[in-house]
C-alpha positions, 0 to 999 in steps of 0.5 A, a space after each residue: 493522494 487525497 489528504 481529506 480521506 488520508 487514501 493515496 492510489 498508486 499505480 506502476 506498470 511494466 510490460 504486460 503487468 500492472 500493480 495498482 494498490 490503494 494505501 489508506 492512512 489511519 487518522 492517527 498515523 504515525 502515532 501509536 504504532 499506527 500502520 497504513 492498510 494496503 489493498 490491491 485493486 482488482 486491474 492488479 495482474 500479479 499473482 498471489 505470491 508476488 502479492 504477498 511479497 510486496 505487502 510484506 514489504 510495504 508493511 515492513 517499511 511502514 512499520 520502521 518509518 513511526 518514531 
């Protein structure tokens, strides 16, 4: 987490996959509908649909975490 550029690396791997995402928090998160981006790294060994799941998720659970 660096809290100077509001960016935070998280990495998970299990067996042979690896999911790396980087989440960037806009500055006015989480006032006004603010929502972080999320980007997959390319060391990400997931295809495109699981992908999709996961930032669906992630954008979801974001979205219901600002007041």
């Amino acid at each position: 987490m660096n809290a100077g550029t509001r960016c935070c690396t998280v990495k998970v791997s299990s067996g042979f996959h690896v999911v790396t995402v980087v989440i960037n928090f806009p500055s006015h998160y989480p006032m006004g509908n603010a929502t972080p981006s999320f980007d997959f790294t390319a060391e990400s060994s997931i295809d495109i649909a699981t992908k999709s799941k996961l930032l669906k998720v992630c954008v979801s659970y974001y979205g219901n975490q600002i007041p």
